[in-house]
N, C-alpha and C positions, 0 to 999 in steps of 0.2 A: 743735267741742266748747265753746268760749267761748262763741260766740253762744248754743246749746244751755242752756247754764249760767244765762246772763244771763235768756233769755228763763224759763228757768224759776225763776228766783228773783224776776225781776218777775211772772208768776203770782201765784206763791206770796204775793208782796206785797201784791199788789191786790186778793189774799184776804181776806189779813188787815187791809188797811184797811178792807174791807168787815163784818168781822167788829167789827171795832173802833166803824166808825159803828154799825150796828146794833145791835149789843149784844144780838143774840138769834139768835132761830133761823134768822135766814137769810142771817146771817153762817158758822154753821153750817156748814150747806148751802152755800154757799159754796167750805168749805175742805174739806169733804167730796167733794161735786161732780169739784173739783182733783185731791183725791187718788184717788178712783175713777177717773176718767181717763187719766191718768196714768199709773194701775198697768197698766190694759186696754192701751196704747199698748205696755209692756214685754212683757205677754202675746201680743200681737197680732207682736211683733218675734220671740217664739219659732217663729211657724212658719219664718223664715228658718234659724234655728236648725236644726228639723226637717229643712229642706232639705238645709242642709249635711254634716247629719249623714250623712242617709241616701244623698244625692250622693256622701260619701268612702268609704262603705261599702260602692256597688255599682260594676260594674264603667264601664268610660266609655263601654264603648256603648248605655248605658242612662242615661245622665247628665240628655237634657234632657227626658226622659221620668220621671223622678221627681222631677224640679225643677217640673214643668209640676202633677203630681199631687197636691205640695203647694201651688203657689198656688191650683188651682183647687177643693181642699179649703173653703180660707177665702172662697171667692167663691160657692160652693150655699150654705155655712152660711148667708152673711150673708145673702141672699135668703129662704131657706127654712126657717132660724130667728126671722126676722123675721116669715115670712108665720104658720105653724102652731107651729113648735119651742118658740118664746119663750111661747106660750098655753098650750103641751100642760104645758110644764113650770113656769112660774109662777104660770098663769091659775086659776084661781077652777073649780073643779068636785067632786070625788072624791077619795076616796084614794089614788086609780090613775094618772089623768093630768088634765087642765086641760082645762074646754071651752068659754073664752073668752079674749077679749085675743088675738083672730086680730090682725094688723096693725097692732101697737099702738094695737088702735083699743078702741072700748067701756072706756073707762079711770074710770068713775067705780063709785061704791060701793065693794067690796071685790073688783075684780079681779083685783090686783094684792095682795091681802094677803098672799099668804108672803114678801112683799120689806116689806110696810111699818116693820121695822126699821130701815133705812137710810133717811136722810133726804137724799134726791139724786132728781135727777127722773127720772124714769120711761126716756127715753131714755137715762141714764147706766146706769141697771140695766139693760138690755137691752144695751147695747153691749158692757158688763164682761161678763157671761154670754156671749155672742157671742163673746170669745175661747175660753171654756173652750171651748165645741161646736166650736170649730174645732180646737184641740186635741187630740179627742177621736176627731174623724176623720181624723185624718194621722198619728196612729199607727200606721194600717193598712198605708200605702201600703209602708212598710219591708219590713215582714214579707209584703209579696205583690210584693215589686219584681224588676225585670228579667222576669217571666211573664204578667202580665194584661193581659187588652184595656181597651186604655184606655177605651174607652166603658162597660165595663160598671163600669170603676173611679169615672167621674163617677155613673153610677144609686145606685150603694153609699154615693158621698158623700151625693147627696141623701138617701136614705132614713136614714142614722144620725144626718144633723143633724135632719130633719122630724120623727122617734118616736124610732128607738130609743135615742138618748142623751136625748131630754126626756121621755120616759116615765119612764127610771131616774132622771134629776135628779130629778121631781117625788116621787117615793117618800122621797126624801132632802131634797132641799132645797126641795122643793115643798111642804111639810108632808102628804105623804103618809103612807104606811100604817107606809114603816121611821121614819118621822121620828115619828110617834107614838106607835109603839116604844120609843124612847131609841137610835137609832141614832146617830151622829153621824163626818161627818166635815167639816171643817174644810174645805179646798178642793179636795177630789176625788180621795184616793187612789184612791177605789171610784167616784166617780163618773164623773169623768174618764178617769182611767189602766186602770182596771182595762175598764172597759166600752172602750174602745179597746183593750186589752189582749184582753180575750177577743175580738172582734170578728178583731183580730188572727192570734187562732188558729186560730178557725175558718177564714177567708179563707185562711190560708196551707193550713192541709190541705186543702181543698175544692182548691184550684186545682195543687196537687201540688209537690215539690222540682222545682229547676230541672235541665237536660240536664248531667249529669253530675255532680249534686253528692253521689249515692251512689254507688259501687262494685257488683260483682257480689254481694260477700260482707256487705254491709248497709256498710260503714264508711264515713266519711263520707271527701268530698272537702275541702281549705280550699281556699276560691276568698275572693281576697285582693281586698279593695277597690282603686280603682283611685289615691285622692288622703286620705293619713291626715290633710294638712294641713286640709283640707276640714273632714274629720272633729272635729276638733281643734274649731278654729274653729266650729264648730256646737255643741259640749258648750261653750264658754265662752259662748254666744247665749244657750243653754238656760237655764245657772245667772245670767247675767243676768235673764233674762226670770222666771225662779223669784222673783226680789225683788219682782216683780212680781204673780205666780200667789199668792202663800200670804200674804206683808202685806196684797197689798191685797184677802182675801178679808172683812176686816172692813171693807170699803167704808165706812169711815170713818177721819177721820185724828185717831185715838185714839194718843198718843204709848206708850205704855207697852206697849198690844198693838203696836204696829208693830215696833216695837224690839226686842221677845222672839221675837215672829214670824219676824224678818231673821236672828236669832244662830244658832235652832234650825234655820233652815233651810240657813242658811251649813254648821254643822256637820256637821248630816245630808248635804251635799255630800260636804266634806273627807273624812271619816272614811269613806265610801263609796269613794270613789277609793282611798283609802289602805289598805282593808282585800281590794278585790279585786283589785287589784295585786302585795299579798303573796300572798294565795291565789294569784292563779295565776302566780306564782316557784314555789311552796311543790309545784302540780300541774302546771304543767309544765317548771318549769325554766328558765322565761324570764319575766323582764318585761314581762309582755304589755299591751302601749299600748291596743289595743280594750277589754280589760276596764277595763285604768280609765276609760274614757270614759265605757264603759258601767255602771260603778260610782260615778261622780259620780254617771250619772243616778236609778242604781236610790236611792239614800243624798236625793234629792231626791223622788222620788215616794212613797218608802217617810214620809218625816216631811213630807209635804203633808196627810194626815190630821189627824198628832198635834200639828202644831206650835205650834198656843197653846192648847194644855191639857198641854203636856208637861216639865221643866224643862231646864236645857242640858244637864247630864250624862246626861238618858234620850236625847236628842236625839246623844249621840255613841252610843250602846248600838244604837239605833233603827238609825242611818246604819253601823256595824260590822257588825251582820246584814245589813244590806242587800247589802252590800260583797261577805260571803260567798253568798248567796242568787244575786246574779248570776250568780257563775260557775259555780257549781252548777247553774243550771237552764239556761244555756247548754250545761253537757254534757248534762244528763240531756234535753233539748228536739231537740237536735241526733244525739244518738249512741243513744238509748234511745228515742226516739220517732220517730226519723226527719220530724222536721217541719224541711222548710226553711226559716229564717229568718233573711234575711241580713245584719241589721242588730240582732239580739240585742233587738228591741222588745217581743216576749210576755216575755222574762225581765224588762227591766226595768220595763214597765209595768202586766205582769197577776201576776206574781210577788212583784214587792214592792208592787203595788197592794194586795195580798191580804195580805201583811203588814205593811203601813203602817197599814190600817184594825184586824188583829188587837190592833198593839202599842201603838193609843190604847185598847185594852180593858185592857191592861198595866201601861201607863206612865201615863196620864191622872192630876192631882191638879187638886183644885179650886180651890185658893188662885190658880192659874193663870187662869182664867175663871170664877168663882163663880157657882152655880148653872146651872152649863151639864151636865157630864159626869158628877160626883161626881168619886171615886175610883177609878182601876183596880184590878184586882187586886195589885199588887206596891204599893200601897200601901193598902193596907185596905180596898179598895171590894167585895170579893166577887166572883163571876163574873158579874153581870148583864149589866154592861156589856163586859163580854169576848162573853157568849154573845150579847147585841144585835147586837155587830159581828159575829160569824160566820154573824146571820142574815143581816145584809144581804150579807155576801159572797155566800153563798150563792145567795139570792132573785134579783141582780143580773146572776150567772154564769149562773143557769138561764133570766133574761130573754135574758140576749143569745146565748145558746149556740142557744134556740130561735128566736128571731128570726133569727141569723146565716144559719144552714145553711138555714132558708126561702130567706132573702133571694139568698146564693150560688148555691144550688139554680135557683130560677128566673131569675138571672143565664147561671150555666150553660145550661140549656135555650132560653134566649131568645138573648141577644145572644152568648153564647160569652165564658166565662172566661179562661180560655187563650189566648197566641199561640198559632201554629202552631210545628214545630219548625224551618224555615226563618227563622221570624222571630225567634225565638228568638234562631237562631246569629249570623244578621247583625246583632240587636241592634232592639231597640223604638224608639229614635230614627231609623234611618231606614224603617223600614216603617211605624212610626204618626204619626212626625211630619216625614217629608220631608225631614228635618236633620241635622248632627252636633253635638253638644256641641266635640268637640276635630276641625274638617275639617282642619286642616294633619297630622294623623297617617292617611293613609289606608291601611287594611290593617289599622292594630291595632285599628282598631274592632270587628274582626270575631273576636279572638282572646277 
């Protein structure tokens, strides 16, 4: 951690002398450069995060099988966002999707215009973005874990980093059709979480609840994860990595956004944890340790939207819904829908995705980022910008709900969705990957 410190404080130094000789823009860039980087590094550390999360959430005979799901998430993106994803959703074409800037290549003129905001070079804006997409596709793997073939889980990778998350980026941050709209979200409650999120759901219903997790009479089973430590340790990665995800979506190291950025996003955490932790003492009687995990997260995705256009006190409002919103649609997802999901990721990331993006229609003031958002509703801005964001929820959910169930669809029919229920029982580590996560326990792998 010292060396860690040191090296990045001389960074940060030799930025700044650089800014200091120069005395202009590319000193700048510079210390912009730094801080894009930098953040991407913290983003890039949440899919460990991811990992661990959804490693303590499923059981251990599935351990290196969802471990394996997440790295190899961020290893198609980085290929095949680089090759098409990075074009479709940055590049230079239509309102719809981008149709240049394949390979980071063809980089002159306005290729690259909906980034020329940021003044950082070209490969810094592609890498930063390259976390989100990976992001975005390891949401999945939660909500379809311990049942899918693995092969058909790497095709699913590629195809949501290759279109269907940089079609929806480019509608949004790509100065597409919702961006021209007055759509706005900040660092991808909806474009990230939410499109992961719905992705999420569809994948989970298409491929069915796992052997045994309903009863005869519809009720559900609890099938308890196998390591909370795990788990734990993955929500602490997560909300690190967040300081990273929502400051540095102003890809620049602008002190005053970064700083407001950091509080609102810290709080929308705290008050997440703290609000679906009460809730559910309040409904079931117990302290229940998953929901706050998964109430830091939901109190984090929900004000990844609103976070610098919102002030701290909407930012705890924002993260106390959130909090309840969780655990609510944990039941109503798990006992009224019968969708298995066993890692609670459509509640915390198409749930509050969907409310993170409503409540910068809410909360949003403009004194916050001037001339960006206006006003919300709950401070004098009318419903414009309310009903903006419920188009693009909207628009976003009917992209990927229709993309999904294509995409699943002809997964299903081709390479087969589903283990078998042999493999099932013996567990997807050793029938897909020839291993065990824990071999000194032999037997309980199989329970």
């Amino acid at each position: 951690m010292k060396r860690f410190l040191f090296f990045l404080i001389l960074i940060l130094g030799l930025a700044t002398v650089t800014f200091a000789q120069d005395g202009g823009s590319a000193g700048v860039n510079a210390l912009d450069t730094v801080w894009v980087l930098l953040t991407a590094f913290l983003v890039f550390w949440m899919q460990a995060g991811f990992a661990m999360v959804e490693a303590g959430m499923t059981r251990a005979k599935n351990v290196v099988n969802i471990l394996m799901k997440n790295l190899l998430d961020f290893c198609f993106s980085t290929i095949v966002f680089w090759a098409v994803g990075f074009g479709i959703m940055f590049g230079a074409g239509n309102l719809f999707f981008g149709t240049s800037g394949w390979f980071l290549k063809d980089l002159t003129g306005d290729t690259f215009g909906s980034l020329a905001w940021t003044n950082v070079p070209i490969e810094a804006k592609y890498f930063f973005q390259l976390v989100f997409a990976g992001t975005a596709a390891t949401i999945v793997s939660g909500a379809m874990a311990e049942r899918t073939v693995f092969v058909s889980y790497m095709f699913y990778s590629i195809f949501i980093s290759a279109i269907i998350y940089p079609v929806a980026g480019h509608w949004i941050w790509g100065g597409g059709w919702l961006a021209q709209l007055g759509m706005w979200d900040f660092a991808g409650s909806t474009v990230v979480h939410s499109v992961g999120g719905w992705m999420a759901l569809v994948g989970a219903i298409m491929v069915g609840p796992r052997l045994g997790k309903y009863r005869r009479d519809g009720s559900p089973n609890l099938m308890m994860g196998h390591n909370f430590g795990l788990a734990t340790l993955g929500t602490f990665i997560l909300w690190l990595g967040w300081f990273g995800f929502n400051p540095g979506s102003t890809m620049a190291a602008v002190p005053d956004a970064i700083s407001h950025i950091a509080v609102t996003t810290n709080l929308g955490a705290a008050t997440g944890a703290i609000v679906a932790l009460v809730t559910s003492k309040l409904l079931f009687k117990k302290w229940d340790g998953s929901m706050a995990l998964n109430g830091t997260l939901a109190g984090l995705v929900a004000i990844t939207a609103p976070c610098a256009f919102v002030s701290n006190s909407s930012a705890v409002i924002i993260g106390s819904i959130a909090g309840i919103l969780v655990v609510l649609s944990v039941i109503f997802i798990d006992k009224k829908c019968k969708v298995d999901d066993p890692v609670g990721a459509i509640s915390v990331h198409l749930t509050n995705g969907i409310w993170g993006t409503l409540a910068l229609g809410l909360f949003a003031q403009d004194k916050f980022s001037p001339n960006t958002t206006g006003d919300g509703l709950f401070f004098g801005g009318g419903f414009d910008l309310l009903f903006h964001q419920a188009i693009g929820v909207l628009s976003v959910g009917a992209w990927c709900i229709a993309t999904g169930f294509a995409l699943f669809f002809l997964l299903k029919k081709t390479s087969g969705l589903r283990v078998s229920r042999e493999e099932e029982i013996r567990g997807l580590d050793v029938d897909e990957h020839g291993m065990e996560g824990y071999p000194d326990f032999q037997g309980f792998l199989t329970k």
